[in-house]
C-alpha positions as CSV (number, residue, x, y, z in Angstrom):
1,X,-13.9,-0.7,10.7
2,X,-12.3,-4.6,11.0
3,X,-9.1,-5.4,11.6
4,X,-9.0,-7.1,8.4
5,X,-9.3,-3.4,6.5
6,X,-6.4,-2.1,8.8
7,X,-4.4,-4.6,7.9
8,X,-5.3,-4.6,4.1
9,X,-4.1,-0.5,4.3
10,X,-1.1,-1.6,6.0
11,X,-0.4,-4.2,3.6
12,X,-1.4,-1.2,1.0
13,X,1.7,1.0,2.5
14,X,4.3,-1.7,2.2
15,X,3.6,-2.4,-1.3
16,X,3.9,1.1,-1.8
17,X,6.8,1.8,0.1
18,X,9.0,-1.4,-2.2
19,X,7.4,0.0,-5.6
20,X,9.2,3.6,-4.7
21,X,12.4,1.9,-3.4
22,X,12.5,-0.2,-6.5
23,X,11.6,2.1,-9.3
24,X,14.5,4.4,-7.6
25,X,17.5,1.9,-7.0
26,X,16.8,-0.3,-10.2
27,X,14.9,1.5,-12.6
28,X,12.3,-0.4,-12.9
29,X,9.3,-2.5,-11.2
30,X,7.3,-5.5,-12.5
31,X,9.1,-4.9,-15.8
32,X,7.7,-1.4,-16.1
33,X,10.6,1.2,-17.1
34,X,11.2,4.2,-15.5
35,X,10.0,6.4,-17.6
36,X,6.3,5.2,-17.4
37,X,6.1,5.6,-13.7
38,X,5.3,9.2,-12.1
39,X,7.4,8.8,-8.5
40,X,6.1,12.6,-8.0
41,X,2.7,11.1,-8.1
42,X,3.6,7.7,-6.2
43,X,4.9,9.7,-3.5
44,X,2.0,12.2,-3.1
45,X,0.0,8.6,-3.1
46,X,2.7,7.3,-0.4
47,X,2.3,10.1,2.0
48,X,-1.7,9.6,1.4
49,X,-1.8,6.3,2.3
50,X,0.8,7.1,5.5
51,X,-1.0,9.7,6.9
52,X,-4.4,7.4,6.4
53,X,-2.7,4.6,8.4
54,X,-1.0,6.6,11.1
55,X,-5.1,8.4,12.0
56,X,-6.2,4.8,12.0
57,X,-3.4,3.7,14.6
58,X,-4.1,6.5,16.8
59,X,-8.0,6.4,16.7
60,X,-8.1,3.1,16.9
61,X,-9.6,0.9,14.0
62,X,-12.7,-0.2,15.7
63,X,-13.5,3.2,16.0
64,X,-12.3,4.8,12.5
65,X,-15.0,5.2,10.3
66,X,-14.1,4.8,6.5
67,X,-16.0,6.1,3.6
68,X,-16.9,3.4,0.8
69,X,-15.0,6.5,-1.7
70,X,-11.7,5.5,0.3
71,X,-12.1,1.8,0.5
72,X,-12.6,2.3,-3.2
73,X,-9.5,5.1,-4.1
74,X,-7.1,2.6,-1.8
75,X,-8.9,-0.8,-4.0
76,X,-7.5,1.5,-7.3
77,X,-3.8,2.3,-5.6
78,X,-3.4,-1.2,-4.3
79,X,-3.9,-2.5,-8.0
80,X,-0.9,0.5,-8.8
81,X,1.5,0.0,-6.3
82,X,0.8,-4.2,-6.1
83,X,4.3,-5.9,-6.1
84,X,4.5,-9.1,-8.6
85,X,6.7,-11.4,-6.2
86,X,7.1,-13.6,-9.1
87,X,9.2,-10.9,-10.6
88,X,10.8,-9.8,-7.4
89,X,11.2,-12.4,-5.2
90,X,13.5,-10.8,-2.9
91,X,10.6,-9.6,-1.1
92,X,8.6,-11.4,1.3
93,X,5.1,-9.9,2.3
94,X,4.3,-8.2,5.6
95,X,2.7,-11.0,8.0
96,X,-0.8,-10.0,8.7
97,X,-2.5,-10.4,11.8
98,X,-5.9,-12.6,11.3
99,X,-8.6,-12.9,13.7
100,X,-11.8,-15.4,13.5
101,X,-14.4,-14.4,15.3
């Protein structure tokens, strides 16, 4: 796996982790009500995504092999959980390491 992936799924888990936080202090998220958003389901997605990152960190990701299934299931939460920081711009993104190389 790249570097680039690990930091994509890390990048996955902070979005994640605001969308909860938000939904549950405010109500709402990118203008979606309450009401529309399952946080039983977010969370289960939440603790998938954790526990992901967390086997990645202690393998190691040059040695973590990920299945083109997962890429694809995390591709489908990231466009979920993705915070519009035009709508909330108290949030600044999680600075991600980039190698060339």
């Amino acid at each position: 796996m790249q570097i680039r992936t690990k930091d994509k799924i890390y990048s996955l888990l902070w979005n994640m982790d605001k969308y909860i936080k938000q939904v549950k202090n405010h109500g709402r998220v990118n203008g979606i009500p309450e009401q529309h958003i399952d946080l039983v389901l977010a969370d289960k997605h939440g603790a998938y995504v954790n526990r992901l990152y967390k086997d990645i960190c202690k393998i190691g990701y040059k040695n973590y092999r990920i299945t083109r299934e997962e890429m694809l299931e995390l591709n489908a939460l990231y466009k979920i959980y993705q915070i519009d920081l035009d709508t909330h711009p108290q949030y600044e993104p999680p600075r991600i390491r980039r190698i060339d190389g």
